[in-house]
Wavefront OBJ file of the C-alpha trace (Angstrom):
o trace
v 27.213 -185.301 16.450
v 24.087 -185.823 14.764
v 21.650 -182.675 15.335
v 18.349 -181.221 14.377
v 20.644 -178.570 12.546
v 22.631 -181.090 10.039
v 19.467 -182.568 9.613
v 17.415 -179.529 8.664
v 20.461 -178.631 6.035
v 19.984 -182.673 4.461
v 15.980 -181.938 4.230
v 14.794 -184.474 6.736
v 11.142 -184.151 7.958
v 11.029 -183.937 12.139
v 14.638 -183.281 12.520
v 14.180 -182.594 16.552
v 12.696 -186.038 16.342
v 15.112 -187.880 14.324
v 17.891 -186.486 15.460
v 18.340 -188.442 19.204
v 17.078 -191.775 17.683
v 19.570 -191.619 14.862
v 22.103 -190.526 17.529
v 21.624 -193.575 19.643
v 21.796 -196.241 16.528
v 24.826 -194.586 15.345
v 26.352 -194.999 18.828
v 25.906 -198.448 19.055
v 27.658 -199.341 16.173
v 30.547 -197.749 15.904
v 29.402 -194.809 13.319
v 31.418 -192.328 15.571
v 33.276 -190.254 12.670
v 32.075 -187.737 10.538
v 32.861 -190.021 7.708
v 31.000 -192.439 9.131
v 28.367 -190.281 10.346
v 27.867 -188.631 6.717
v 28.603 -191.787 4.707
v 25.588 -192.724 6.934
v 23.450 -190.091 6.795
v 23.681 -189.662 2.969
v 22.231 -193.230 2.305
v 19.715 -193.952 4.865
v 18.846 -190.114 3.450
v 18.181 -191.445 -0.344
v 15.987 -194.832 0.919
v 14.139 -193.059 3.239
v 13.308 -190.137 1.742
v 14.648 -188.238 4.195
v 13.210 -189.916 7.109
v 9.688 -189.655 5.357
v 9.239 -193.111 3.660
v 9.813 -196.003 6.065
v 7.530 -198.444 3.720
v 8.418 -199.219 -0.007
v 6.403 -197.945 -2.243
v 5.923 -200.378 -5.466
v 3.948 -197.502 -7.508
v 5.968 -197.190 -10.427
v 4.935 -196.441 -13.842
v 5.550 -199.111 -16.778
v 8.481 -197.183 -18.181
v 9.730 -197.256 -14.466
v 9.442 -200.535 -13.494
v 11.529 -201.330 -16.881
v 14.197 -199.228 -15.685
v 14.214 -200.153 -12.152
v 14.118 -204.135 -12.863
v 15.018 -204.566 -16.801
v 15.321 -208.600 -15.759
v 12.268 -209.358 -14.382
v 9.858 -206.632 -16.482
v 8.809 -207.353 -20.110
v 7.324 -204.382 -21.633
v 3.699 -206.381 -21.690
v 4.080 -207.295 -17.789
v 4.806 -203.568 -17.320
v 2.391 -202.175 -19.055
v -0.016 -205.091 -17.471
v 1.344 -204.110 -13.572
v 2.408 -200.459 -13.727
v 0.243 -197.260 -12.605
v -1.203 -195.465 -16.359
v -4.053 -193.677 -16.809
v -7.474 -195.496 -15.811
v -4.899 -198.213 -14.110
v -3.139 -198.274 -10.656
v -0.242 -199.773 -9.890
v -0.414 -203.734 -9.025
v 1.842 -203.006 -6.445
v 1.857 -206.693 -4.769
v 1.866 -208.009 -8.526
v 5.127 -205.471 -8.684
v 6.151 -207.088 -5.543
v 6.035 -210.557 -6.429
v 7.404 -209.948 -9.994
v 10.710 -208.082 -8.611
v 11.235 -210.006 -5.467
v 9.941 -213.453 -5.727
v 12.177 -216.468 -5.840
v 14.701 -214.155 -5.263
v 16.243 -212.549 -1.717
v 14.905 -215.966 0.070
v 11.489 -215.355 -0.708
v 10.281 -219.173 -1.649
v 7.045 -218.648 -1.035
v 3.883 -216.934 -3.017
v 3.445 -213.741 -1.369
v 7.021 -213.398 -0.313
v 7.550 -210.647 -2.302
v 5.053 -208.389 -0.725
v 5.643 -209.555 2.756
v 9.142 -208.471 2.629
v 8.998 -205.396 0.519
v 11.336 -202.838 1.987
v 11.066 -201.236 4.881
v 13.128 -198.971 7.641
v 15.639 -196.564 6.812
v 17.738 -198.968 4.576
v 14.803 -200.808 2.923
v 15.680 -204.017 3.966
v 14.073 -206.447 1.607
v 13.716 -210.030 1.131
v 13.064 -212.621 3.804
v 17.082 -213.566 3.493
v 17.552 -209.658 4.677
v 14.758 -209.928 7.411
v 15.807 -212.740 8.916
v 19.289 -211.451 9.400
v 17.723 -208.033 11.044
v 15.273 -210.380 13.052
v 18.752 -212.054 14.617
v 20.577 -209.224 15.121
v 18.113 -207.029 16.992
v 16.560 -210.195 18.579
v 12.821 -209.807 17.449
v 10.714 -212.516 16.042
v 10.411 -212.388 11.919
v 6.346 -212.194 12.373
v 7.082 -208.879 14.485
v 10.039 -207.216 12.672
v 7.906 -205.563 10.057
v 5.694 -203.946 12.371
v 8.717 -202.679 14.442
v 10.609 -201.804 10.848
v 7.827 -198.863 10.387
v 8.900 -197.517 13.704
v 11.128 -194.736 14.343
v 13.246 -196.380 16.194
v 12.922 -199.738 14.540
v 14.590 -198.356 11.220
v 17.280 -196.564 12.777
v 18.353 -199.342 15.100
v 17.956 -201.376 11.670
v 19.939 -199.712 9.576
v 22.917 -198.994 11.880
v 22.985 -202.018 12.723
v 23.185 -203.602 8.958
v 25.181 -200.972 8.332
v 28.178 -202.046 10.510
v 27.743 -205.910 10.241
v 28.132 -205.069 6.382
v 31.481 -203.699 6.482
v 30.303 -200.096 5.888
v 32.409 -198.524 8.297
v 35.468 -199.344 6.966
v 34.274 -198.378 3.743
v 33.246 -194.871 4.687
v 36.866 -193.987 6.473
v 38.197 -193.987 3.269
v 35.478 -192.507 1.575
v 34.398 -194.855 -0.615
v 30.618 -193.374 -2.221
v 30.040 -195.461 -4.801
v 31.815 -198.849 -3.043
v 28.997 -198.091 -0.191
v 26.394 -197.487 -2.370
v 27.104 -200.964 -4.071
v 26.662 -202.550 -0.637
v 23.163 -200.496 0.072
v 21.541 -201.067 -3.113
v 23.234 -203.396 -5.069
v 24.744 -201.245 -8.014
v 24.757 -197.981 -8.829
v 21.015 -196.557 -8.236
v 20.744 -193.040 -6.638
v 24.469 -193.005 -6.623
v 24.337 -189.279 -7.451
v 22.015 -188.012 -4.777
v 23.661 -190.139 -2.197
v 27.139 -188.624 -3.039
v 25.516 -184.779 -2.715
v 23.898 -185.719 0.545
v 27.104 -186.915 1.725
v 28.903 -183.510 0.181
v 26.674 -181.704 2.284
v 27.039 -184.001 5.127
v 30.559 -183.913 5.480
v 30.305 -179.980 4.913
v 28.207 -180.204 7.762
v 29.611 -181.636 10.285
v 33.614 -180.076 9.777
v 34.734 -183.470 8.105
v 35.045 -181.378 4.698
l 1 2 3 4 5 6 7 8 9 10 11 12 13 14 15 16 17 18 19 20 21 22 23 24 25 26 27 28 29 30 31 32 33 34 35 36 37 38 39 40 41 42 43 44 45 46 47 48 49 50 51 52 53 54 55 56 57 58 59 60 61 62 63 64 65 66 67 68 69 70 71 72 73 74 75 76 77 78 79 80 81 82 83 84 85 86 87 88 89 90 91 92 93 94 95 96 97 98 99 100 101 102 103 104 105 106 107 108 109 110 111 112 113 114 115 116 117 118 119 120 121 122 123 124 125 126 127 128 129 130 131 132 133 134 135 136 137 138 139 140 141 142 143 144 145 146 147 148 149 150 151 152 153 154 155 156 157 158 159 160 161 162 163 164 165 166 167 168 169 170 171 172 173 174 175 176 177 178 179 180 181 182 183 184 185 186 187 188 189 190 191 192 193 194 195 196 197 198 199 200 201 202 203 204 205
């Protein structure tokens, strides 16, 4: 179901590559439909960039980082952490600041440690630990095997369908999903055009 084809058309880099490895993940849990498929497709799509960023980047610009995280950015620690002119990013700083205490990080550097990674982001050590369980990898190895192909598509499926996401998808449910992924509303736009096109893609629409 998923090919290098309905790839190409949703912009991700290495389609002949991606294409079997997100084929396999899908298999395994249950994201057999094209609603399921595109549902899919459309938000691992947004976090990843297309398949091209498998490793959260924290450079954001003061004005960003107030928008992205109003509650835990004042305008001073924004200006203070964010990238300007003469000034990069504090991107562990960024880390800390957004993460920490929060997620089950509860300890200093938590934030950093378990920024988001694979093709759903998953972040926080509360969010790693569950991943660690369900594909059976020790927590000091999953980050490593996060970055991997095959790491973040086994990673994501699998989230994916212990989070309820199938059910959500068969009745189309965009923003409901997206709530699930990210926690509100962010991206909600772009995830519901990838999924227009997904759906277009694959005869569900």
């Amino acid at each position: 179901m998923i090919t290098p084809d309905i790839l190409l058309r949703l912009g991700w880099v290495d389609p002949e590559d991606w294409a079997p490895i997100l084929q396999v993940a899908c298999d395994k849990n249950a994201i057999n439909t094209p609603a399921r498929v595109a549902m899919f497709l459309a938000n691992v799509g947004h976090e990843s960039g297309a398949g091209r960023r498998l490793v959260e980047s924290l450079d954001y610009t003061p004005t960003a980082l107030l928008a992205q995280w109003p509650r835990h950015f004042t305008a001073e620690t924004a200006q203070a952490m964010g990238d300007r002119p003469g000034h990069a990013a504090d991107q562990r700083g960024i880390a800390e600041a957004a993460y920490g205490g929060r997620m089950g990080n509860n300890l200093p550097g938590d934030g950093w440690t378990w920024r988001g990674r694979g093709l759903l982001q998953i972040t926080g050590r509360a969010g790693y630990s569950r991943v660690a369980v369900m594909l059976g990898i020790p927590m000091d190895g999953l980050a490593a095997a996060l970055e991997t192909r095959q790491g973040a598509a086994d990673s994501a499926a699998g989230w994916w369908r212990l989070s309820g996401c199938n059910a959500l998808a068969d009745a189309g449910k965009v923003a409901a999903v997206r709530a699930i992924v990210n926690g509100g509303a962010i991206g909600l736009d772009d995830v519901a055009e990838r999924y227009r096109v997904a759906m277009a893609a694959l005869g569900g629409a």
